[in-house]
N, CA and C of each residue as an Amber inpcrd file, in Angstrom:
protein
   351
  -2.3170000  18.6570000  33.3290000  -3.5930000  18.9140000  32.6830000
  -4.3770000  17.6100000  32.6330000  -5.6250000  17.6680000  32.8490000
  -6.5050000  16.5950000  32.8940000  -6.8850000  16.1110000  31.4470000
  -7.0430000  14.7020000  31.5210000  -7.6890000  14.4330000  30.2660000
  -8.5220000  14.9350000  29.5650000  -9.7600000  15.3180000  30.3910000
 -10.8630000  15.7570000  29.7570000 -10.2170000  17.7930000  29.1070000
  -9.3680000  18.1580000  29.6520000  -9.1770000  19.3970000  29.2880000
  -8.1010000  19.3470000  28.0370000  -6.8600000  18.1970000  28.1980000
  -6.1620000  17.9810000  26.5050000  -6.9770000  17.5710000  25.2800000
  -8.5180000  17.1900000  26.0880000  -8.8620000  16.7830000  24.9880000
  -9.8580000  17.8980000  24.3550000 -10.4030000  18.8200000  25.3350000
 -10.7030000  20.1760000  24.9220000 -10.1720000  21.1790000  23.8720000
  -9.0340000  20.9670000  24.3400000  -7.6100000  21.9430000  23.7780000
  -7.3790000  21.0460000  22.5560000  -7.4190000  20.1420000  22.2170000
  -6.8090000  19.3760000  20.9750000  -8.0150000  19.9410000  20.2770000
  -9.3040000  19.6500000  20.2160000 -10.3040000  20.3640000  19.5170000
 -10.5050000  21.8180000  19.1930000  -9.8770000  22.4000000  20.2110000
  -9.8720000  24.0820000  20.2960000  -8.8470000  24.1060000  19.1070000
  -7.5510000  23.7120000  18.8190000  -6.4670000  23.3830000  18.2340000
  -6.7970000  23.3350000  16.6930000  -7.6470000  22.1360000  16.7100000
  -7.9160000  21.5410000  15.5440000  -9.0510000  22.2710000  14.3620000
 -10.1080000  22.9200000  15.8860000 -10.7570000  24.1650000  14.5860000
 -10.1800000  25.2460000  14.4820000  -9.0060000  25.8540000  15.0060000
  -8.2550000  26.9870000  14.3120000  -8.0130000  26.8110000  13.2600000
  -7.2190000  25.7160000  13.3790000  -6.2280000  25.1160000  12.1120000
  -7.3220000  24.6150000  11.0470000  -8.5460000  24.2420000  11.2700000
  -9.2310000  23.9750000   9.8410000  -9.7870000  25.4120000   9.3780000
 -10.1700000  26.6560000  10.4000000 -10.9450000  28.0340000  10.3340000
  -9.9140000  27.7690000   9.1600000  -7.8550000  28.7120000   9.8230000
  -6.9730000  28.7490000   8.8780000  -6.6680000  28.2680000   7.7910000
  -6.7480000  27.0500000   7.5900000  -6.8760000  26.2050000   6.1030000
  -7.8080000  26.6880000   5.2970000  -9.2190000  26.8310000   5.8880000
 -10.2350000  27.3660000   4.7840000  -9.4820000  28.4150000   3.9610000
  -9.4360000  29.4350000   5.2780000  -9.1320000  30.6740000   4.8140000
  -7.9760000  31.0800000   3.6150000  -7.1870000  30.2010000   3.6490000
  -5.9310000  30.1870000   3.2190000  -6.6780000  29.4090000   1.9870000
  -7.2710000  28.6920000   1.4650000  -7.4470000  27.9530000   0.3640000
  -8.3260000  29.2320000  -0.1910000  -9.4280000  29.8190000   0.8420000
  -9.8280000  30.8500000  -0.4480000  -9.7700000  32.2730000  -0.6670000
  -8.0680000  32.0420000  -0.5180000  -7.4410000  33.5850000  -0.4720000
  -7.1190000  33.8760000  -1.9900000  -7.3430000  35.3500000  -2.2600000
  -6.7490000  35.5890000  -3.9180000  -5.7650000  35.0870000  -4.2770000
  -4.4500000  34.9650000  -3.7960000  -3.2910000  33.8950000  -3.9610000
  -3.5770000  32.0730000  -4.7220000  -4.4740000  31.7460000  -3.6190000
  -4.9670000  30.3260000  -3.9120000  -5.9490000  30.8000000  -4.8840000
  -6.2580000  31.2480000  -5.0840000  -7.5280000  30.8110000  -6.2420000
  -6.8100000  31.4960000  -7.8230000  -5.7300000  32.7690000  -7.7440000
  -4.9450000  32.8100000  -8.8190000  -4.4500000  31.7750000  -9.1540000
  -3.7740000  30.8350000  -8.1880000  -2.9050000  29.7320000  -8.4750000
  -3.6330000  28.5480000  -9.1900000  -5.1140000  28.4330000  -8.4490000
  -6.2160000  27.4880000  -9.1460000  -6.1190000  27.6730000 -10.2440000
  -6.4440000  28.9530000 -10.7300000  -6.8550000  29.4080000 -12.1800000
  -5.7480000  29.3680000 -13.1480000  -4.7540000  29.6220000 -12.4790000
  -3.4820000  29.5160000 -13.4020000  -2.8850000  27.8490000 -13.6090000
  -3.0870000  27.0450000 -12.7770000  -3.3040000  25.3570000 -12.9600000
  -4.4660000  25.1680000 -13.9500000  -5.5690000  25.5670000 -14.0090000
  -6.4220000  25.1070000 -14.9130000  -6.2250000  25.4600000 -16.1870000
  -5.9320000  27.0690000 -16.2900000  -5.5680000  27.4280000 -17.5770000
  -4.4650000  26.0180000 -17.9030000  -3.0660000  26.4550000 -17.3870000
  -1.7620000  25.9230000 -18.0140000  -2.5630000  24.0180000 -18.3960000
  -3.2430000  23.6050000 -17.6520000  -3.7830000  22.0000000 -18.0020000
  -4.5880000  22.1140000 -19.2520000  -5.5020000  23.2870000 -19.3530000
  -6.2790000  23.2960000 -20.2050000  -5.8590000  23.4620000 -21.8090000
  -4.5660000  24.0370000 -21.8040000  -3.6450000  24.8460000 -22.8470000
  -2.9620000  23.1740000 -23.2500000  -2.4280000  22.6920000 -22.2380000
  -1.5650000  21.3270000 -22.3690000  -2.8060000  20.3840000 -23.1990000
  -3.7630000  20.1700000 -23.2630000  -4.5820000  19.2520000 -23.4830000
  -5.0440000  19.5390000 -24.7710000  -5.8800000  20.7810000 -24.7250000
  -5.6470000  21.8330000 -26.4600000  -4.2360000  21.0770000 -27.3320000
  -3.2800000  21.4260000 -26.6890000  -2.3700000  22.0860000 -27.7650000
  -1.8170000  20.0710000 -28.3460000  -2.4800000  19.1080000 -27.3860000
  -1.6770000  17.8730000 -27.4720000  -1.8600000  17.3810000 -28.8610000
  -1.1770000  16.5730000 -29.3400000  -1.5090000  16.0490000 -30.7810000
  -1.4480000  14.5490000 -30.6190000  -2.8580000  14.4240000 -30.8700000
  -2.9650000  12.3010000 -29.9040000  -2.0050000  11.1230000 -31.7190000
  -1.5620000  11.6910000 -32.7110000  -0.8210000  11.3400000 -33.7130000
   0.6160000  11.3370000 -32.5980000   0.7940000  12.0670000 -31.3070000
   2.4870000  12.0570000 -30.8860000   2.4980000  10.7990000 -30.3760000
   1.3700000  10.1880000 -30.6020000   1.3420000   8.8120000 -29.6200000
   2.4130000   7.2770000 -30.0730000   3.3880000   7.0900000 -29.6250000
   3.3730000   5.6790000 -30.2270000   2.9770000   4.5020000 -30.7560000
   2.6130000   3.9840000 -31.9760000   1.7310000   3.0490000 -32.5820000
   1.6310000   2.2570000 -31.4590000   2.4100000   1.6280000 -31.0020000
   2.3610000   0.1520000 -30.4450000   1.4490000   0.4070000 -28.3290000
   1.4800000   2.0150000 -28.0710000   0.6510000   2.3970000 -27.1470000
  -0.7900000   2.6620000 -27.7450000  -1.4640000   2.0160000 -27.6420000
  -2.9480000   1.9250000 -27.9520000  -3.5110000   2.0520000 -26.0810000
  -5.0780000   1.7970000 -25.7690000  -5.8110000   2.5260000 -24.8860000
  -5.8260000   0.9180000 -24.7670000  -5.7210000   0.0020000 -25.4240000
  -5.6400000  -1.7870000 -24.5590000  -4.3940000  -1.7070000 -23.7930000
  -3.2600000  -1.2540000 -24.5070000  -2.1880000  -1.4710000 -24.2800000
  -1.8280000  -1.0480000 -22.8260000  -2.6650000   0.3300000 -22.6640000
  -2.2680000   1.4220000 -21.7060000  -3.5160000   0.5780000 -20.0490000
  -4.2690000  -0.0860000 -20.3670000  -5.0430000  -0.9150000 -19.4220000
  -4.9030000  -1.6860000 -19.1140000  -4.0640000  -2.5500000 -20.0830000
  -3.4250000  -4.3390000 -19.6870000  -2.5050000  -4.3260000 -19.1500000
  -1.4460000  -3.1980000 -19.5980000   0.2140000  -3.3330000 -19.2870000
   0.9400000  -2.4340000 -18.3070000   0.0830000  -1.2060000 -18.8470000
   0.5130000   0.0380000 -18.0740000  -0.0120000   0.4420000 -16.4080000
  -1.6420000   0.3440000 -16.9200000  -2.1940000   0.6250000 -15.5930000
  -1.9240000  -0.4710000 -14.5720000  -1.8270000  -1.1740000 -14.2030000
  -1.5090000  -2.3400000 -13.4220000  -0.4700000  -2.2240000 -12.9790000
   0.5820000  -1.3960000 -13.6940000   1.5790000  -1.8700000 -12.7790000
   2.2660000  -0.0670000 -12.5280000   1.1520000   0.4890000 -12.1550000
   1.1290000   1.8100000 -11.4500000   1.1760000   1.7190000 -10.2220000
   0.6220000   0.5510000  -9.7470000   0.1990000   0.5820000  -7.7620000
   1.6990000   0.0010000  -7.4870000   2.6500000  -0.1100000  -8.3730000
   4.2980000  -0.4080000  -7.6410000   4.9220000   1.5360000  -7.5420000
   4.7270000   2.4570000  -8.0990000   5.0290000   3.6980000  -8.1400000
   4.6310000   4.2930000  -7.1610000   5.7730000   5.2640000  -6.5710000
   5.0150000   6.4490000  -5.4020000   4.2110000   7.5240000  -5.8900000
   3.3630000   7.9410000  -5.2760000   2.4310000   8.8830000  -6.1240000
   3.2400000  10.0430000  -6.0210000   4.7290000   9.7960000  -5.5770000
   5.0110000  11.1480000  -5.4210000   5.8420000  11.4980000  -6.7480000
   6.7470000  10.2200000  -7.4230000   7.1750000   9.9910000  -8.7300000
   5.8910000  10.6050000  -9.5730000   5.2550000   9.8640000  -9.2350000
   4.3660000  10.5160000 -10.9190000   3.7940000  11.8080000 -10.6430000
   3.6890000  12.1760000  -9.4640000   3.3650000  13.8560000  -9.5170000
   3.8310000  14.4720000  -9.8040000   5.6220000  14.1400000  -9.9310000
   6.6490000  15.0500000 -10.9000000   7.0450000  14.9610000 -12.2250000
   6.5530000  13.7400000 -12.1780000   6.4760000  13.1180000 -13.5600000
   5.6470000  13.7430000 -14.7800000   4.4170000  13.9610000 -14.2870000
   3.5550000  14.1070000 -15.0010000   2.8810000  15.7210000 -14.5360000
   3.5020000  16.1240000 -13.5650000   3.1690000  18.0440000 -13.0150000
   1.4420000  17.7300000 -12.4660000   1.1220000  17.1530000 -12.3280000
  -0.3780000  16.8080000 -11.5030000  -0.2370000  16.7010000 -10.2140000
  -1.2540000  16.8590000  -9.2040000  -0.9750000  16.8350000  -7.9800000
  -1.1740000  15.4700000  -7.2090000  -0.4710000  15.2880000  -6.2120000
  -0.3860000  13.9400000  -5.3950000  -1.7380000  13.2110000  -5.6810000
  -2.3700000  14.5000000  -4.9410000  -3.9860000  13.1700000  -4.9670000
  -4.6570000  12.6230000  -6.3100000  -4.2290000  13.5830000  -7.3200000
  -4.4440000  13.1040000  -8.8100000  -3.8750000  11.8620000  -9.3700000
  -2.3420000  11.9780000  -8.5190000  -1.5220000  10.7820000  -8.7200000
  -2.0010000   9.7010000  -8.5060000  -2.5740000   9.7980000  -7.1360000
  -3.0570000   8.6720000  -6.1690000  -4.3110000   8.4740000  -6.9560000
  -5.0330000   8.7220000  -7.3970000  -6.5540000   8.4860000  -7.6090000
  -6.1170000   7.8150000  -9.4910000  -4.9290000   8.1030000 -10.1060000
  -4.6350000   7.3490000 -11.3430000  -4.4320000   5.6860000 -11.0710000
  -3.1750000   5.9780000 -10.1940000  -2.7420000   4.8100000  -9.4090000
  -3.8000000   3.6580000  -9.1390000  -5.0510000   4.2110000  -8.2700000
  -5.7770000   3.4290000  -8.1370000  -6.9110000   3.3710000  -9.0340000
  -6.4900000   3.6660000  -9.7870000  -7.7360000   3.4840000 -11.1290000
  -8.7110000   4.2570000 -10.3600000  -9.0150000   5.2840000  -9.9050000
 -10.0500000   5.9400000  -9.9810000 -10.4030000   7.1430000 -11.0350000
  -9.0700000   7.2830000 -11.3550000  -9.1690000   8.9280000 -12.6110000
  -8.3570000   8.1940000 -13.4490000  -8.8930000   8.4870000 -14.5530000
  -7.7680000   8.1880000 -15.5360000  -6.9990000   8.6740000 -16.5470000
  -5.3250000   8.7070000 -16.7610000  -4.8820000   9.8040000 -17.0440000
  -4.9690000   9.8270000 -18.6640000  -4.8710000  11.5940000 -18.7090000
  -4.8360000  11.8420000 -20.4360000  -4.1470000  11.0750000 -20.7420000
  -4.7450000  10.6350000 -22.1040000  -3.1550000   9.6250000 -23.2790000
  -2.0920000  10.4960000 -23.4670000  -2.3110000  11.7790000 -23.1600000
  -0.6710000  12.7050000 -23.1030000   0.1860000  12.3100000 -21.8250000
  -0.1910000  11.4930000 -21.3230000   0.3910000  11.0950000 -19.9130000
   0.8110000  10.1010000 -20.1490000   0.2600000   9.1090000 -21.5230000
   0.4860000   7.3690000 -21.1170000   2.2140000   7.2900000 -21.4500000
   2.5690000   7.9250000 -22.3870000   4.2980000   7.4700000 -22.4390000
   5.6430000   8.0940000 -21.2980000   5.1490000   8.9970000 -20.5670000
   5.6610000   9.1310000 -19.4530000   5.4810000   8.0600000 -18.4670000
   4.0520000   7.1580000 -17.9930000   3.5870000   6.5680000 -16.9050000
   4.2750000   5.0130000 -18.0390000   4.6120000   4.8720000 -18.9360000
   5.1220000   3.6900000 -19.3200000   6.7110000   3.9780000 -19.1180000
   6.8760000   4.9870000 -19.1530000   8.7000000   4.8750000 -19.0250000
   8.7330000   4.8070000 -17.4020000   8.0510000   5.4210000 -16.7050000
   7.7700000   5.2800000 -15.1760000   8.1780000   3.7040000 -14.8060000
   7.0290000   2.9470000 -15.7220000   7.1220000   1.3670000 -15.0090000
   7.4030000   0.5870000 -16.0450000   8.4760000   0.8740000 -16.5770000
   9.9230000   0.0990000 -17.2710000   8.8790000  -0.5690000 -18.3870000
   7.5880000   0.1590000 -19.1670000   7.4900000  -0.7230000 -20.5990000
   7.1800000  -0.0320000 -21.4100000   8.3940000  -0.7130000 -22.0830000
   8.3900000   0.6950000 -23.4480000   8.9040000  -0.7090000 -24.9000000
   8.4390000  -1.3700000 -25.1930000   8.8560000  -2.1260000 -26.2080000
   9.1780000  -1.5650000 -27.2890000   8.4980000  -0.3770000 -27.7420000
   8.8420000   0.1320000 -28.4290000  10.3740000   1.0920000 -28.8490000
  11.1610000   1.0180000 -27.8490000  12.5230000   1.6660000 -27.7040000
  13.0780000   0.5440000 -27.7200000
């Protein structure tokens, strides 16, 4: 096969597979599953009590000590860690999102600081 025709076929290839992806992201399945992630996050965040917090984890504490030393963690640890998805992980990691304070004493036992224990 000629170059110019693998490279036809790789494109022919590549918009099936994105048609399929659409399709598949906005099938009743996927969008139950959306809705049932948003509920169950939305219920978790409701129901949190920011008093479960450890005195000595304050929102300095969780920026000086904690966040910084997130970019040593795989985003794949804290996606199980914390039930959020990879790219959520990834976008904490790099300080682009930042996670609920119901998250900060999990992401401190993550990266070994917990003075308080």
């Amino acid at each position: 096969m000629s170059p110019k025709l693998q490279s036809t076929f790789a494109k022919e290839q590549i918009i099936r597979a994105l048609a399929a992806g659409r399709a598949a992201g906005l099938s009743e399945a996927a969008q139950s599953q959306r809705a049932e992630n948003l509920s169950r996050r939305a219920i978790a965040r409701r129901d949190w009590d920011p008093a479960s917090l450890p005195a000595w984890l304050t929102e300095q504490v969780f920026t000086e000590q904690i966040q910084p030393r997130l970019s040593k963690l795989r985003p794949a640890d804290m996606r199980d860690a914390l039930g959020v998805t990879r790219y959520f992980a990834r976008s904490i990691q790099r300080g682009d999102a930042r996670a609920h304070p119901r998250h900060w004493v999990k992401l401190a036992e993550l990266v070994g600081y917990l003075p308080g224990r």
